[in-house]
C-alpha positions as CSV (number, residue, x, y, z in Angstrom):
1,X,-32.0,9.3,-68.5
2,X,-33.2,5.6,-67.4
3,X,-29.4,4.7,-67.1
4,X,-28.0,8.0,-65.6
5,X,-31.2,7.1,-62.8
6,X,-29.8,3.1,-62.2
7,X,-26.3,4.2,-61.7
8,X,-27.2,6.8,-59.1
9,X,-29.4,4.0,-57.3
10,X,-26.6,1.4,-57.4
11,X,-24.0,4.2,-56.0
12,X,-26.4,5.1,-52.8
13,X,-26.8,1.2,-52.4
14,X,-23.3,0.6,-52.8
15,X,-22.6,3.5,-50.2
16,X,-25.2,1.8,-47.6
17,X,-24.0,-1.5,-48.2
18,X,-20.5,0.1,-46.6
19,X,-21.6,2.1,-43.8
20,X,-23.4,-0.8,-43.1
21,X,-20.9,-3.1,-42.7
22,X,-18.6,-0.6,-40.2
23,X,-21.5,-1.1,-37.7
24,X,-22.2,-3.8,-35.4
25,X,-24.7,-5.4,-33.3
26,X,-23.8,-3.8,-30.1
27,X,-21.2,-1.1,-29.3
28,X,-18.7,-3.5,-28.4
29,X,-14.9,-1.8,-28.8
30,X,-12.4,-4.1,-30.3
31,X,-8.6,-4.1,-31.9
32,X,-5.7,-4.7,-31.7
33,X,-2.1,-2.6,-30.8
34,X,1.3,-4.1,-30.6
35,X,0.1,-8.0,-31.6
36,X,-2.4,-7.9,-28.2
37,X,-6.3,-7.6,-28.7
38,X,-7.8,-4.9,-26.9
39,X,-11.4,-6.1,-26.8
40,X,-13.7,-4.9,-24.3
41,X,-17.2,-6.1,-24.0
42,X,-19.9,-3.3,-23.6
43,X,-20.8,-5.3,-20.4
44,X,-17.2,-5.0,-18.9
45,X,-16.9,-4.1,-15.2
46,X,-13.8,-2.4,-16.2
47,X,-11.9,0.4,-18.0
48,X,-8.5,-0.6,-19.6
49,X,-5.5,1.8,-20.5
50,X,-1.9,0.6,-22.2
51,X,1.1,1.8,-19.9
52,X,4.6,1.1,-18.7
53,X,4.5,-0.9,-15.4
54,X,3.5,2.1,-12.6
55,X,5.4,2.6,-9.6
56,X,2.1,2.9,-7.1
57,X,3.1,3.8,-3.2
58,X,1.6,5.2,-0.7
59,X,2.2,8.9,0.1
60,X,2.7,8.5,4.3
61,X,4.3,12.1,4.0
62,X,2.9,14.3,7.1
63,X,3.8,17.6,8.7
64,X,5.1,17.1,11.9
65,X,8.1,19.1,13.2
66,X,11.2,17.0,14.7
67,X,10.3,15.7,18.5
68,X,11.9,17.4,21.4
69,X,12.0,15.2,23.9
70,X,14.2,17.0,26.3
71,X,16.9,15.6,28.2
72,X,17.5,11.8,30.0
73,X,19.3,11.3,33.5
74,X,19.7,7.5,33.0
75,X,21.2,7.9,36.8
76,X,17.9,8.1,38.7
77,X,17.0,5.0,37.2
78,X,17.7,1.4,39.4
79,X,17.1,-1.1,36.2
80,X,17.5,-1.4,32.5
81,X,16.7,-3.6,29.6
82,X,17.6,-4.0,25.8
83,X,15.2,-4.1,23.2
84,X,16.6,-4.4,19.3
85,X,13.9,-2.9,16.8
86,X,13.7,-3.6,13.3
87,X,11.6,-1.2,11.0
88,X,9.0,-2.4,8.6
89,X,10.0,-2.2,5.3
90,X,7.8,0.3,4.1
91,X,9.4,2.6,6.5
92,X,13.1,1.3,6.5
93,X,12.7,2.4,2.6
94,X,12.6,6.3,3.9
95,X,15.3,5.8,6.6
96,X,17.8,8.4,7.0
97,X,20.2,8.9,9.4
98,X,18.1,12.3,10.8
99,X,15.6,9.6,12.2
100,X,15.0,8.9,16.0
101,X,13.5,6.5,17.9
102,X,12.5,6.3,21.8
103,X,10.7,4.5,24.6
104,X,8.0,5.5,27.0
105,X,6.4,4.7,30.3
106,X,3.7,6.3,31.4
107,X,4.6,9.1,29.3
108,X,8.1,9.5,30.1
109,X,11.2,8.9,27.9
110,X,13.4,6.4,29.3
111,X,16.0,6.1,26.6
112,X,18.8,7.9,25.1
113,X,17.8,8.6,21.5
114,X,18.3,6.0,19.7
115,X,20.1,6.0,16.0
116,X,19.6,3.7,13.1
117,X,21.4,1.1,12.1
118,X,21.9,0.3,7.8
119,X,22.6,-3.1,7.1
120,X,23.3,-3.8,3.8
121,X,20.1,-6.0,2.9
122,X,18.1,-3.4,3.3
123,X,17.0,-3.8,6.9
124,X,17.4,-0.4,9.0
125,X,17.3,-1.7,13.1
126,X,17.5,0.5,16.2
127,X,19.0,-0.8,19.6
128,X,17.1,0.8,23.0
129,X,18.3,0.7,26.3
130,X,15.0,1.1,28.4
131,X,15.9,2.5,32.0
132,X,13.3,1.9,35.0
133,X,13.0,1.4,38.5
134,X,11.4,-1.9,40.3
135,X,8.0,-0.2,40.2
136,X,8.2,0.2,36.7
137,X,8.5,-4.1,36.2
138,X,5.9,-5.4,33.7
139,X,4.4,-2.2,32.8
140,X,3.9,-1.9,29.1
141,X,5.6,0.5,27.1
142,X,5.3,3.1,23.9
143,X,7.7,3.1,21.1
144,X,8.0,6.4,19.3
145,X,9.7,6.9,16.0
146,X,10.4,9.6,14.0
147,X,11.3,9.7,10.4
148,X,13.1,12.6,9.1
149,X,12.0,11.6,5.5
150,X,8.5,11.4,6.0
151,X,8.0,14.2,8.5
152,X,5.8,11.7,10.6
153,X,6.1,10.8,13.9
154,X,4.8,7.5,14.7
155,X,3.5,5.7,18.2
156,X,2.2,2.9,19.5
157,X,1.0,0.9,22.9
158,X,3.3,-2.2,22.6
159,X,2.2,-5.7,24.3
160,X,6.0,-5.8,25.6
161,X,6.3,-5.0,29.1
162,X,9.5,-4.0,31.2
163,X,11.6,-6.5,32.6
164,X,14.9,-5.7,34.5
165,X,18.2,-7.3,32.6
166,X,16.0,-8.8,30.1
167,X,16.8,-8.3,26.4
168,X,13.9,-8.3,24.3
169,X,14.3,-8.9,20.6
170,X,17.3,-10.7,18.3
171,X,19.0,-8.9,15.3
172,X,16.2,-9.9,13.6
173,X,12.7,-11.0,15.1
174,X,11.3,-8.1,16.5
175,X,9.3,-5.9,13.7
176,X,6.8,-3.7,15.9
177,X,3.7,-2.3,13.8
178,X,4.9,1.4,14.0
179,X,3.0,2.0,10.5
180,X,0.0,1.4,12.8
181,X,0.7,5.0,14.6
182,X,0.0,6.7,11.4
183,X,-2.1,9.7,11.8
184,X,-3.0,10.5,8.4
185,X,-4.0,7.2,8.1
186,X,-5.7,5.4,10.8
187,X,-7.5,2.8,9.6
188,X,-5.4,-0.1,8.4
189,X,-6.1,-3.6,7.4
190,X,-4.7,-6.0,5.4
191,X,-6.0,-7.2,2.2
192,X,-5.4,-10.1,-0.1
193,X,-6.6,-10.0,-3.5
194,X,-7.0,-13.0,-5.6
195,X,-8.4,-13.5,-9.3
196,X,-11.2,-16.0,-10.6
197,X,-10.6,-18.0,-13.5
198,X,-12.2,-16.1,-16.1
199,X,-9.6,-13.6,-17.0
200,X,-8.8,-11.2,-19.9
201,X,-5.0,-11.5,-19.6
202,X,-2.6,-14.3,-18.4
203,X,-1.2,-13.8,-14.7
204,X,2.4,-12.9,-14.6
205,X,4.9,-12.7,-11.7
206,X,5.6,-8.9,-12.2
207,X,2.1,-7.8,-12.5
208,X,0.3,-5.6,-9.7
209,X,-2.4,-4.9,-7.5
210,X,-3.5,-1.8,-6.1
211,X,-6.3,-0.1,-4.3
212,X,-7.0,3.7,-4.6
213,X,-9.1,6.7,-3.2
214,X,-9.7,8.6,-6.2
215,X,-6.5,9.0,-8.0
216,X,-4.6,8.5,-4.5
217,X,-3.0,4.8,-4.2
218,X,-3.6,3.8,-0.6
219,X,-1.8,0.0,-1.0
220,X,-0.2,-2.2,-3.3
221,X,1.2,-5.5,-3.7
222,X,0.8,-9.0,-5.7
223,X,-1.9,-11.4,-6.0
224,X,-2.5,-14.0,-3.3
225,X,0.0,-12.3,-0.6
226,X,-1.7,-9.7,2.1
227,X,-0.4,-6.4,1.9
228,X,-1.8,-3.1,4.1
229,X,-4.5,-0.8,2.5
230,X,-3.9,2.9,4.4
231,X,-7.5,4.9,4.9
232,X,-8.3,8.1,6.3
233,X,-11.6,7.0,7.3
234,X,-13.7,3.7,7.1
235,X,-16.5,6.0,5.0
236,X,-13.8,6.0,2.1
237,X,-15.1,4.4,-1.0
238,X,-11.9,2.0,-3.0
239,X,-11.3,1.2,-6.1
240,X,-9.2,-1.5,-7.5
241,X,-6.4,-1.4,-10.2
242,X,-4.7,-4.3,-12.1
243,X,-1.5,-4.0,-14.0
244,X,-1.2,-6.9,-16.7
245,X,2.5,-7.4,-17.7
246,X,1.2,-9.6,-20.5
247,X,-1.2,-7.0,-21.8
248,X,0.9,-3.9,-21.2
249,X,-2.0,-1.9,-19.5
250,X,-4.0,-1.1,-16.1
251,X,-7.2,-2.7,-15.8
252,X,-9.5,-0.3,-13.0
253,X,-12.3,-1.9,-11.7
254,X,-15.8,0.0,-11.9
255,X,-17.3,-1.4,-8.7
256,X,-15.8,-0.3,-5.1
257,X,-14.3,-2.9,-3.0
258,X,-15.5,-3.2,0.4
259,X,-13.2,-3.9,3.4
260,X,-14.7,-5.1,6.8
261,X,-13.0,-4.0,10.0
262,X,-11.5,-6.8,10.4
263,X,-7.4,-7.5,10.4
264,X,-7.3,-9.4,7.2
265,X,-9.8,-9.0,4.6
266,X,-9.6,-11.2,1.1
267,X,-11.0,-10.6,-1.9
268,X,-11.2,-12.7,-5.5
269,X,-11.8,-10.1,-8.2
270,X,-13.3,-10.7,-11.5
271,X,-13.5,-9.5,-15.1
């Protein structure tokens, strides 16, 4: 009986002993998957997730109806200039040839609509004849565009002004802020996000930064070069997201990122 009584007390310590040793001091997650360690301190002020490199954009899809802008007599005008317009490249990526584009003063049209041009780099560019009379000299104008794609129709106050015979803008330098007539999202400013030195992964030239409203992504872009964040409202609260090529994953960021209202706004985030 004495010996049946020692096993049994050297199984339960033997069991102990294991359980035991399956524990640590904190709760501290750690591992490994694919060769790459997956440690996360308890302390962390971030949640990681493996995944294939995401393909974050921002939804500028809208609802509004093709423009009618009625007709243009181009004869009851004295004047005219030309003015070439390059799209931004978040919107030449949605260009189609259904798109318009047309200039105002003082809330008339004085254009025929204007069709895009496709080049093969990419660039999508519109060329405006803007018809006025001598009363109309150095009076700013609005530039309207529409994109088919998007169902938006974008419009903004330029700082360019009309000037008879003058042609404003080469094949190339002119790139008016239209995103910056966005009605579903009118409060834009441009952020650059840089990293500190204490990092969990090794930078790489194809990772990615991102800056979301819930599970919406409102910008993206690379470390170290500005790119725009898109809000609804300056109330909205923002959350960062980090995609490591090295580790294979999206690091998301517990703490909300605050953007002033100024144009550029930069951040250095850390881990």
């Amino acid at each position: 009986m004495m010996m049946m009584k020692t096993v049994k007390i050297l199984m339960t310590v033997a069991v102990l002993a294991t359980a035991w040793g399956c524990s640590t001091d904190t709760d501290e997650q750690t591992g490994t998957e694919n060769g790459l360690a997956t440690t996360m301190p308890p302390s962390a002020g971030y949640t990681f997730e493996h995944a294939d490199r995401p393909a974050w954009s921002v939804d500028l899809t809208g609802n509004d109806a093709a423009p009618d802008w009625g007709d243009f007599n181009m004869s009851l005008y004295e004047n005219s200039m030309y003015v070439t317009v390059t799209l931004q490249n978040e919107l030449a990526a949605h260009a189609t040839e259904a798109d318009c584009m047309a200039v105002f003063i003082g809330g008339e049209r004085r254009t025929q609509l204007a069709v895009p041009n496709f080049y093969d780099d990419g660039a999508v560019r519109y060329v405006l004849r803007i018809y006025g009379n001598n009363t109309d000299r150095n009076v700013r104008f609005t530039l309207q565009y529409y994109s088919a794609a998007l169902k938006q129709l974008f419009s903004i106050g330029t700082e360019e002004k009309f000037v008879p015979e003058f042609t404003y803008g080469n094949i190339k330098d002119f790139v008016p802020p239209l995103l910056k007539g966005c009605k579903k999202f009118p409060v834009q400013n441009k952020l650059t996000v840089n990293l500190s030195d204490q990092l969990p992964f090794t930078p790489d030239g194809n990772d990615l930064v991102a800056v979301f409203v819930g599970s919406e992504c409102r910008g993206t872009g690379s470390v170290g070069k500005p790119f725009t964040v898109f809000r609804s409202s300056d109330e909205e609260s923002l959350q960062l997201r980090y995609y490591s090529a090295q580790q294979g994953g999206i690091y998301s960021l517990k703490q909300s990122v605050t953007i002033a209202e100024t144009e550029e706004n930069t951040i250095t985030i850390s881990f």
